[in-house]
C-alpha positions, 0 to 999 in steps of 0.5 A: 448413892451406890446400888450396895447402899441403896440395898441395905437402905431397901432392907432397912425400910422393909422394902422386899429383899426381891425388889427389882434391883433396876428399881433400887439402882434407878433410885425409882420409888415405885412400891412393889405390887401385893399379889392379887391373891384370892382368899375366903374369909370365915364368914364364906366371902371369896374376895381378892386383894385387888378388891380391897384397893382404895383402901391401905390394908394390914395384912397379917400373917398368923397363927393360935400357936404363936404366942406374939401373934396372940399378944400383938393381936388387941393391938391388930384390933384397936388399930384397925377400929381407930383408922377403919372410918378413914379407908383402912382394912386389916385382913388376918391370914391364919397359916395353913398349919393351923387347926380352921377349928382354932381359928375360927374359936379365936376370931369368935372369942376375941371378936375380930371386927376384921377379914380372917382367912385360912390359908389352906393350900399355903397359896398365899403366904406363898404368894407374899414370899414364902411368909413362914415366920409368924407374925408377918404384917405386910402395910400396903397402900391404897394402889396395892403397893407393899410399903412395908414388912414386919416379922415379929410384932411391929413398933405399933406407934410407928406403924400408926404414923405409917397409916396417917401418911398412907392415908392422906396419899391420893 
């Protein structure tokens, strides 16, 4: 397969447009790394991905303006309660631009049973790709791989087949 193929085959799995493109040339299936960013959740826990390995891990990057992030966000909750028991976690990264107040009234009211953090500084959306867009949900595997990317809300079916296979990797 040519390198041009292999980059639009990248892009259409989600992969990251900045993978190394030795990687892609190589045909190497190496995951790029998540950054081992550190964050606070609401409750006041400082924690870093990194922590979180072990586990496949939903992070997405939201706000309480975005009306597809509310909508999308009943899907967040049930995927994260049918696959928690099995070694998945969901971490919700509300953008910097968002009021904390709203935040924290939103994960209170709806009863989020997963991390929720403000990102203040805008550090870890930047980390991630300079994430502007919301929703973006990255799918990580148990070594913190990146092994997906969605902007907009994601096919939840698809994304449930997604967490089955990650989870019975080793």
């Amino acid at each position: 397969m040519d390198l041009v193929r292999r980059r639009h085959l990248a892009r259409s799995l989600g992969l990251l447009a900045s993978a190394p493109l030795a990687l892609l040339a190589a045909g190497c299936s190496s995951r790029q790394a998540a950054p081992d960013v550190p964050y606070t959740l609401l409750d006041g826990r400082q924690t870093t991905l990194k922590a979180q390995q072990g586990k496949v891990m939903l992070v997405n990057f939201w706000a309480t303006s975005c009306t597809t992030c509310v909508k999308e966000m009943p899907e967040i909750v049930a995927t994260h309660q049918k696959y928690r028991e099995r070694g998945y976690d969901t971490l919700a990264v509300a953008m910097s631009y968002d009021p904390p107040a709203y935040v924290a009234s939103f994960a209170e009211s709806r009863q989020l049973p997963f991390g929720v953090a403000i990102d203040n500084t805008g550090g870890i959306a930047k980390a991630f790709g300079d994430i502007r867009l919301t929703p973006t949900t990255f799918v990580l595997d148990k070594r913190g791989g990146i092994v997906k990317k969605y902007v907009g809300e994601p096919d939840f079916a698809a994304l449930h087949s997604l967490i089955e296979e990650l989870l019975r990797e080793a």
